[in-house]
C-alpha positions, 0 to 999 in steps of 0.5 A: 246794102246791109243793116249794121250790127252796131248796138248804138241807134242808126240815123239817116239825112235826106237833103232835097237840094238844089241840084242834087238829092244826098242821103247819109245813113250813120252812128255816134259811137265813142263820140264820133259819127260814122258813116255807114252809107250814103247815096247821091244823085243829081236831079238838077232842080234849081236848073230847071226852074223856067221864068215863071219859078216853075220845076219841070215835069223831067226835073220832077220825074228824076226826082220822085225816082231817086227818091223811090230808090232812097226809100228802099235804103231806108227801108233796109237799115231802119234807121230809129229816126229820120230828117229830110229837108228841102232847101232853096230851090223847092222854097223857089219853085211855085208848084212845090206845092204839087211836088212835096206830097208826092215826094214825101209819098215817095220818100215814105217819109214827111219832108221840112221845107226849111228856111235859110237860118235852119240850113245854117243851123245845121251846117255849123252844127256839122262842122263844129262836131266835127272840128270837136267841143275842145275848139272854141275859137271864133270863127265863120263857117260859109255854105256855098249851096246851089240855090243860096248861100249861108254865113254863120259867125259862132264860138265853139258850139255856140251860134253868134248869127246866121245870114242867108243870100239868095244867091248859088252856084247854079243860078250864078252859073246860069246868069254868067256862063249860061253857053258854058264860055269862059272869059274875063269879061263874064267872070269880072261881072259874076264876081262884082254881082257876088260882091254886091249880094255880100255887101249887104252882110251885118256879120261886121268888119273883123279878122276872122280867126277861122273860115271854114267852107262846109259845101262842096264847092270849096272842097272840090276847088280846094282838090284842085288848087292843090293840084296846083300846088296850093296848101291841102285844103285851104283856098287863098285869095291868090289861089282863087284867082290863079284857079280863075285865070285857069278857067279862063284860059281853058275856055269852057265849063266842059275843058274844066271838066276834062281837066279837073276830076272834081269839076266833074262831080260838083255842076256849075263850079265856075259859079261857086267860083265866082261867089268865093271870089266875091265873098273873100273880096267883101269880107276880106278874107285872107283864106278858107279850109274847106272842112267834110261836114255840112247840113247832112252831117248836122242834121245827124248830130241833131238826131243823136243829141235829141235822143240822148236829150230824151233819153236823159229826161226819160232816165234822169238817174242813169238808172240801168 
């Protein structure tokens, strides 16, 4: 791996999440963020958490390894600034108190526990970058994470209001289709479960403008619904449903990763079904993009807009 020769200032994301560790490592040029590298590793936390809110000593183990292996990333690009954040599982878990000092020793980095409106925060602050300043349609923005899910309603670049649901792929999956079967009986149940938790959503009765999906759930369903003719990148409620009847028909968590490549790299996706299902039945959602931005992503943006903040306050006059 080796350090850009780009002059406009490197900045890296670390996202602790539910089920995987994420680093993005990039740099605003001309306006647009490019990324110049990025490290994934599953550590399946949120899995693993037993009845008592506990992570396991295996789950804690993997975790401090990849992020010894992030640090070394870091280490070579020298990034000028650096977020990490832990989400829902580590806000869950009872000892993430024992576990974040030796993380962040680890990372070589201080690690933010943050809540569920700074998550979406960040997430719609990566999907409205992304989408650009010139669109300021209304619309709602849905991170289907693995331990909890996030709704923003906003306009342009301005946040409206943020709702958080503790409810996520993982735990959905672990709930309904804990043996790894498939069938209508266990789906119905997850999806009226999804419905009850958004039910409870102040966001109002609307006709949404735009619904973006910024998690990876929604993009790998979208990949398969286009593989089975569906739009490129847009999930519908009939789309949704036809990819239910699909999993159904397979049987098996493990017959949907044989069929399907982008099941294979998104854990417990028959879950995040179930919760777009509920989500787009409550809301009356008639369909959702499925967008490549999110909290890392935001988090980036975040990084470069308070340097060019402080910059600005640093040299009011533009003075070279």
């Amino acid at each position: 791996m080796q350090a850009s020769h780009s002059e406009s200032p490197i900045y890296a994301a670390v996202e602790l999440g539910s089920d995987s560790f994420r680093l993005h490592i990039g740099h605003v040029e001309e306006g647009v963020l490019r990324l110049v590298a990025t490290m994934a590793e599953p550590v399946r936390l949120a899995a693993t958490l037993d009845e008592d809110g506990m992570l396991s000593t295996a789950a804690m183990r993997r975790a401090l390894d990849c992020l010894e292996a992030f640090r070394g990333a870091l280490d070579a690009w020298r990034p000028q600034a650096v977020r990490v954040v832990a989400t829902s599982a580590l806000r869950m878990a009872r000892n993430a108190a024992l576990f974040l000092p030796a993380a962040g020793k680890a990372l070589g980095r201080p690690i933010e526990l943050i809540a569920g409106d700074e998550v979406g925060r960040l997430v719609y602050l990566g999907v409205a970058t992304t989408l650009g300043a010139h669109d300021a349609t209304q619309r709602l923005v849905v991170d289907v994470g693995s331990g909890a899910t996030e709704l923003v309603l906003g306009q342009g670049a301005a946040i409206r209001r943020i709702e958080s649901f503790a409810i996520g792929a993982v735990r959905q999956s672990l709930t309904f289709f804990a043996d790894g079967c498939l069938d209508g009986a266990a789906f119905d149940a997850a999806v009226r479960s999804s419905r009850s938790r958004f039910a409870e959503a102040r966001l109002g009765a609307q006709r949404w403008q735009r619904v973006y999906g910024a998690c990876n759930p929604v993009r790998a369903l979208a990949e398969i619904a286009q593989s089975r003719g569906e739009p490129e990148g847009i999930l519908t409620r009939s789309g949704l449903e036809r990819l239910r009847a699909d999993f159904i028909a397979l049987g098996h968590v493990s017959r949907v990763r044989q069929a399907y490549a982008p099941a294979e790299r998104v854990s417990h996706l028959p879950g995040g079904l179930a919760i777009l299902i509920g989500l787009m039945e409550e809301l009356d959602i008639a369909e959702l993009a499925a967008v490549q931005a999110g909290l890392r992503v935001g988090a980036l943006w975040d990084l470069h807009q308070r340097a060019v903040a402080v910059n600005s306050l640093a040299n009011p006059l533009g003075v070279a």
